[in-house]
GUFIMAR-732333 format. One line per field, with one value per residue (C-alpha): residue number from 1; residue in three letters; chain; x, y, z. Coordinates in nm, 4 decimals, padded with zeros to 6 digits, always signed. Each point is the difference from the previous one (the first is absolute). Layout:
n <- NUM  ...
res <- ala  ...
chain <- A  ...
east <- X  ...
north <- Y  ...
up <- Z  ...
! end
This chain:
n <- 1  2  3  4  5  6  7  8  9  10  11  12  13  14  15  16  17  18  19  20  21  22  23  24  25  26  27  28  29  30  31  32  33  34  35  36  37  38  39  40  41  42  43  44  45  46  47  48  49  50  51  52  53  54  55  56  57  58  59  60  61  62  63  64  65  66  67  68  69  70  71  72  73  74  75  76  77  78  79  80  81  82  83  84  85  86  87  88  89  90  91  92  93  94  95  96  97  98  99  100  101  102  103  104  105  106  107  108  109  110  111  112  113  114  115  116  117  118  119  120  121  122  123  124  125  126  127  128  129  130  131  132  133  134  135  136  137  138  139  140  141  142  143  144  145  146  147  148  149  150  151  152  153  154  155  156  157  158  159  160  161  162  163  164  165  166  167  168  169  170  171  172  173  174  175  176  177  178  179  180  181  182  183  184  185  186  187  188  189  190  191  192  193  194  195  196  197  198  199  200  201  202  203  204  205  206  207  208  209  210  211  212  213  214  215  216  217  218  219  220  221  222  223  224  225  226  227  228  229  230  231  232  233  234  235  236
res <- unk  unk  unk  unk  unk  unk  unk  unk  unk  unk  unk  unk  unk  unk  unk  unk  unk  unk  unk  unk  unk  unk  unk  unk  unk  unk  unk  unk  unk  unk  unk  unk  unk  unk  unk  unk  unk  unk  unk  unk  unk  unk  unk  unk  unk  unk  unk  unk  unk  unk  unk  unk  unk  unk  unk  unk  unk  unk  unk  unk  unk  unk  unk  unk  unk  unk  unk  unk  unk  unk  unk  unk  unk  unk  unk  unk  unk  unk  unk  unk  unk  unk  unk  unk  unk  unk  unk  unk  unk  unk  unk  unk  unk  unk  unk  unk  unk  unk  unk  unk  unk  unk  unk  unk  unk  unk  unk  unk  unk  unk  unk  unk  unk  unk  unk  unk  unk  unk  unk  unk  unk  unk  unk  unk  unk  unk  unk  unk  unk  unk  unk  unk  unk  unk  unk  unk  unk  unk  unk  unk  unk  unk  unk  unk  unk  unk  unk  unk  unk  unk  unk  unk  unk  unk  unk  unk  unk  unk  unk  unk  unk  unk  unk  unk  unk  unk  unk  unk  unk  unk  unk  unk  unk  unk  unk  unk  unk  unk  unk  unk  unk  unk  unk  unk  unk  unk  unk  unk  unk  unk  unk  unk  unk  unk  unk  unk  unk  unk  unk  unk  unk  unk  unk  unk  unk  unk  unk  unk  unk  unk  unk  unk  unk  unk  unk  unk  unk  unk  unk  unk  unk  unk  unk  unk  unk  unk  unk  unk  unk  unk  unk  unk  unk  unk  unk  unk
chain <- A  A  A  A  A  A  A  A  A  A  A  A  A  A  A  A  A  A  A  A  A  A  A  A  A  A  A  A  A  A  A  A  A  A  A  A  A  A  A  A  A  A  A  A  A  A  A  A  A  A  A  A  A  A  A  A  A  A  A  A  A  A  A  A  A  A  A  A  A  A  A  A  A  A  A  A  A  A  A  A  A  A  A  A  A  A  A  A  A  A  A  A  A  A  A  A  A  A  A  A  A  A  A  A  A  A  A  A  A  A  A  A  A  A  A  A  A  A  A  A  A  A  A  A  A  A  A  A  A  A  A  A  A  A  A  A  A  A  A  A  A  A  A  A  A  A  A  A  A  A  A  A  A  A  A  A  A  A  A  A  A  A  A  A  A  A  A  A  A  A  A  A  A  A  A  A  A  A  A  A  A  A  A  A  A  A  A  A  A  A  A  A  A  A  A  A  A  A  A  A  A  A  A  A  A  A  A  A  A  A  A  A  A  A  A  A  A  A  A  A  A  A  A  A  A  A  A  A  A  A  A  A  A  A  A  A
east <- +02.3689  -00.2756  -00.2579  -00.2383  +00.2223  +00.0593  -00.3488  -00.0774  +00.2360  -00.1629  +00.0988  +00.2670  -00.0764  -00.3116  +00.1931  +00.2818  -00.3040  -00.1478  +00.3385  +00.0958  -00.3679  +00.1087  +00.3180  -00.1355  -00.3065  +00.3195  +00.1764  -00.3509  -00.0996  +00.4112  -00.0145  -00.2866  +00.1507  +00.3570  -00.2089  -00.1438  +00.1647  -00.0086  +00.4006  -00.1806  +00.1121  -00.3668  -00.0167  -00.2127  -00.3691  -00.1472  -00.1290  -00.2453  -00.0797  -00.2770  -00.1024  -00.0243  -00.2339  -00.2416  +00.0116  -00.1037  -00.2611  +00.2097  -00.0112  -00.1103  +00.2285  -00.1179  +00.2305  -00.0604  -00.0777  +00.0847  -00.3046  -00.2553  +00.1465  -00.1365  -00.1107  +00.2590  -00.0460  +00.1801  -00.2829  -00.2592  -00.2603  -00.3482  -00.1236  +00.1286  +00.3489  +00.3582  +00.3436  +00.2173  +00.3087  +00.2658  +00.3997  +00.1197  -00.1714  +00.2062  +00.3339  -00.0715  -00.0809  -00.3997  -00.2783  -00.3104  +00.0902  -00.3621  -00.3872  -00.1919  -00.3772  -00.0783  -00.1485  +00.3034  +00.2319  +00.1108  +00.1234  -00.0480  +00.2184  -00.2205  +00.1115  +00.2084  +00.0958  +00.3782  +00.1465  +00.2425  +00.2022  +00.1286  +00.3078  +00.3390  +00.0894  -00.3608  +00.0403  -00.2171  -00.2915  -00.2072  -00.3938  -00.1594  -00.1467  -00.1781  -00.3225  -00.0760  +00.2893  -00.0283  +00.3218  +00.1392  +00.2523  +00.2670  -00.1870  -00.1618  -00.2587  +00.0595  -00.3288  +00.0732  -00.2667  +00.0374  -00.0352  +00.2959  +00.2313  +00.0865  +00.0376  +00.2898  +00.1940  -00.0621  +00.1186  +00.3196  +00.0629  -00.0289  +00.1484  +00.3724  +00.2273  +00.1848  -00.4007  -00.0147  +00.3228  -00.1017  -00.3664  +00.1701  -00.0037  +00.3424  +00.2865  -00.1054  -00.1316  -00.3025  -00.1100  -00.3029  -00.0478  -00.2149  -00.2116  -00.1209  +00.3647  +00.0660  +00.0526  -00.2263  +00.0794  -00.1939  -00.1285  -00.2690  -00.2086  +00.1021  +00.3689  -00.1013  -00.0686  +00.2953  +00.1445  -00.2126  +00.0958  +00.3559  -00.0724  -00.1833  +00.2816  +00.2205  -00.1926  -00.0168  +00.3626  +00.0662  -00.2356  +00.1425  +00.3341  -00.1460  -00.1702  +00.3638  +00.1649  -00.2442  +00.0122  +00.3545  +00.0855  -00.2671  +00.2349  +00.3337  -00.1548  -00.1359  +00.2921  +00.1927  -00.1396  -00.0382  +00.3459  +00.1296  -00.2220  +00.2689  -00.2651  +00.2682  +00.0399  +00.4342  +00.1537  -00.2302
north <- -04.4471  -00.1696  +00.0482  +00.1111  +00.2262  +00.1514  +00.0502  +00.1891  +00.2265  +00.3098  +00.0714  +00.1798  +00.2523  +00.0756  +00.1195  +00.1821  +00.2079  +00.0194  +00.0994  +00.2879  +00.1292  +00.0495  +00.1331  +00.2632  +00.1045  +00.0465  +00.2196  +00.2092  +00.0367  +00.0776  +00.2663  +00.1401  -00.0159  +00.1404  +00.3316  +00.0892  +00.3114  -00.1502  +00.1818  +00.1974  +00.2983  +00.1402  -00.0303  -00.2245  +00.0085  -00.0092  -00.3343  -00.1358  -00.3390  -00.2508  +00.0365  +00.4082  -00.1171  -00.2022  +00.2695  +00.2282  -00.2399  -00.0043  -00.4031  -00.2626  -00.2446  -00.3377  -00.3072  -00.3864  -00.2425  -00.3807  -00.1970  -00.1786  -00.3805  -00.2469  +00.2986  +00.0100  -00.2772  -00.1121  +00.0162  +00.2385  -00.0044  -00.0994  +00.3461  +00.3674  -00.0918  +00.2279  -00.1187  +00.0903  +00.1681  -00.0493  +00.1056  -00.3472  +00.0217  +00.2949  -00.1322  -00.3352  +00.2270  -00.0865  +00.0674  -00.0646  -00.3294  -00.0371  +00.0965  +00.1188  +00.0242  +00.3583  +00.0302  -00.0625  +00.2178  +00.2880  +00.2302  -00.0447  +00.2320  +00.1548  +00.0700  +00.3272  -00.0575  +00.0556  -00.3279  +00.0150  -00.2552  +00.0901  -00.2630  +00.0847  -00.3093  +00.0200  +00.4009  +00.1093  +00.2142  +00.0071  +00.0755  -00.2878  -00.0932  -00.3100  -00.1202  +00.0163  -00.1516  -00.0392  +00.0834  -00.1180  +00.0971  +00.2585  +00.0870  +00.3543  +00.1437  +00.3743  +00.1544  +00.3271  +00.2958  +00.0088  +00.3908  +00.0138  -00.2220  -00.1758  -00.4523  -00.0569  +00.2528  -00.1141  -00.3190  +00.1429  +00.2169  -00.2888  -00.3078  +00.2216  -00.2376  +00.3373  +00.0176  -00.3400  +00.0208  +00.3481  -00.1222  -00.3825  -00.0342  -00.1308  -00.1645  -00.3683  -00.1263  -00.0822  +00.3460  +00.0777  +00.3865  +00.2780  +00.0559  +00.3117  +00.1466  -00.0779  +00.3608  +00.1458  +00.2865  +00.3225  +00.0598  +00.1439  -00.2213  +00.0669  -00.0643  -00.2966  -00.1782  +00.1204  -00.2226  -00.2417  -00.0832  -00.0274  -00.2142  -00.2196  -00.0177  -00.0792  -00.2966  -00.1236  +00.0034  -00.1902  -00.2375  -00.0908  +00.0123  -00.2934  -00.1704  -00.0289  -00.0969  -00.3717  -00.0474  +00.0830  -00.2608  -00.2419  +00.0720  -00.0958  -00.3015  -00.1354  +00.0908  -00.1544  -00.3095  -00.0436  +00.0431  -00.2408  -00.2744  +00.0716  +00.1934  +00.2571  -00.1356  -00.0476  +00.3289  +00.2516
up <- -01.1921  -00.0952  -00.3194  +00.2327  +00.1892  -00.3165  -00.1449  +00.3599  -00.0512  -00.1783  -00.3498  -00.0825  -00.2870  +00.1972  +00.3392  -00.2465  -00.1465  +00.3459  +00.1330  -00.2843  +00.0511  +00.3443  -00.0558  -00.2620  +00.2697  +00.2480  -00.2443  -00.0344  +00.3262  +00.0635  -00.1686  +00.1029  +00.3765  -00.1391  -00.1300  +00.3401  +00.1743  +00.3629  +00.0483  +00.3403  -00.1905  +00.0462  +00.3543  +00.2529  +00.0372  +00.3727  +00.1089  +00.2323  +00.1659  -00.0186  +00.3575  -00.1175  -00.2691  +00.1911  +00.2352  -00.2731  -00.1632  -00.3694  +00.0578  +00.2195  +00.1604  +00.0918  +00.1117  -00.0672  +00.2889  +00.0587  -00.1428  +00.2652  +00.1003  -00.3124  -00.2172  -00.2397  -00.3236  -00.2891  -00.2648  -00.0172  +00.1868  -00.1785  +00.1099  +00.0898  -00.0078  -00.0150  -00.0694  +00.2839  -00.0620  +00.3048  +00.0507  -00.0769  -00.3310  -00.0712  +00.0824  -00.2558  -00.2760  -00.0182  +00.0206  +00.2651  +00.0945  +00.2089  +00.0221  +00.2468  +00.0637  -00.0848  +00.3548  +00.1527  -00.2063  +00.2604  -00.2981  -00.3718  -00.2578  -00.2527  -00.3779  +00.0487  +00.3362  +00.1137  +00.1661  +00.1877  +00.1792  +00.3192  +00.0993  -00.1099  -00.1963  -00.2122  -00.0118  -00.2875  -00.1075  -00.3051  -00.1479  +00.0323  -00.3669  +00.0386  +00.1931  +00.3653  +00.2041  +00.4034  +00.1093  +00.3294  +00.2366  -00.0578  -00.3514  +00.0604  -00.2991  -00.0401  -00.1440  -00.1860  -00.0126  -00.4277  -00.0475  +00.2392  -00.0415  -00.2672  +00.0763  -00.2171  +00.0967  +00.3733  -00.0834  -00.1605  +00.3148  +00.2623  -00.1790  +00.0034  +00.1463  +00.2314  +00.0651  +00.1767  +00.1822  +00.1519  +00.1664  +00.0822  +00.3835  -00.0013  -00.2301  -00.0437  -00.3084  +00.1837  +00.1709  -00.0957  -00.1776  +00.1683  -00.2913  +00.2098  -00.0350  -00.3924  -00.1770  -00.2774  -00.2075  -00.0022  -00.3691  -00.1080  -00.2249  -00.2797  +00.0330  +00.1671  -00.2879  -00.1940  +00.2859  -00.0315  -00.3854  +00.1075  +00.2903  -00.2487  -00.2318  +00.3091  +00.0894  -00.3503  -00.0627  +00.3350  -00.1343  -00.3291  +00.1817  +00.2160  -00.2901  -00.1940  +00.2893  +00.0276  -00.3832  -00.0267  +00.2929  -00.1954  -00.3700  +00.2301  +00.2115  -00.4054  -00.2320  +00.2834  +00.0292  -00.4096  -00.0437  +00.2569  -00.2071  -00.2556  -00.2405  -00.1232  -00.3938  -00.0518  -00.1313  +00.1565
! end
């Protein structure tokens, strides 16, 4: 390995503080998770579906469309541009990998909006945090009615793997999900947000969980290739 090779590689001390910060937010959030009475002992609550909730006018449901031939761009556009958010962006672990003119976005997720992907292998849901996005096909935006029904704990409800595999048209990886037929629980308010939190701390633990997984492969791939330069002083 060369000098070079080696300066690239990210420090060491740095990604074992990184990497016991991680590891100590795991144990936190852990715990947390370990504390919450979710034995059924208490019984079930009814549920409902989204296509009930349209119905009802508690949310909106709107689904993504293919952009318009030579619309979609790389860069921004000088003026009134979105980023684009598509399936195969989801299944490489990015984000919007395009822009559109804002003209020819067909459906842009708001702040607060629930996305939702419907394809089997992208499954997902989640409140959409950051600016306007067009999404296109088989994303669907799920607009909640906020003195009804609480975003986060829509999100929570939808993204539940059983969830997925319950609306998906068939077995393949590749189905595509009925977002219409994805259940939602039937809480008041209230208890919706008690939900909510716990959803929340769900999603965060699933995240660190991810984030140790990459830098723990990054500490094997780098102590690995140190030691094989023969960096191990004699004795050790």
């Amino acid at each position: 390995m060369s000098s070079t090779d080696q300066d690239a590689q990210p420090d060491l001390a740095d990604s074992w503080q990184e990497f016991t910060t991680l590891l100590i937010g795991l144990q936190q959030t852990g715990k947390v998770l370990a504390d919450l009475d979710v034995t059924g002992e208490g019984g079930r609550n009814a549920a409902t579906t989204v296509g009930d909730l349209a119905r009802a006018e508690t949310l909106t449901l709107t689904g993504g469309q293919q952009p318009p031939d030579g619309a979609l761009q790389k860069e921004p556009p000088t003026t009134g541009g979105v980023p684009l958010l598509t399936v195969p962006d989801l299944l490489m672990g990015t984000g919007p990998s395009g822009w559109l003119p804002t003209a020819d976005a067909a459906l842009v997720a708001e702040p607060g909006d629930v996305v939702v992907a419907g394809v089997s292998r992208a499954f997902s849901a989640w409140v959409h945090q950051g600016p306007p996005t067009a999404l296109g096909p088989q994303l669907y935006a799920l607009r909640a009615v906020t003195d009804m029904l609480d975003a986060h704990f829509l999100a929570g409800c939808l993204r539940a793997p059983s969830n997925g595999r319950q609306a998906g048209t068939h077995a393949s990886s590749s189905s595509r999900v009925d977002v219409r037929r994805l259940h939602v629980l039937q809480l008041p308010l209230e208890h919706q947000r008690q939900y909510s939190e716990a959803f929340r701390t769900v999603k965060e633990f699933h995240s660190l969980l991810s984030q140790l997984d990459s830098l723990g492969t990054g500490l094997v791939n780098n102590l690995s290739d140190r030691l094989v330069t023969g960096r191990l002083p004699a004795g050790h």
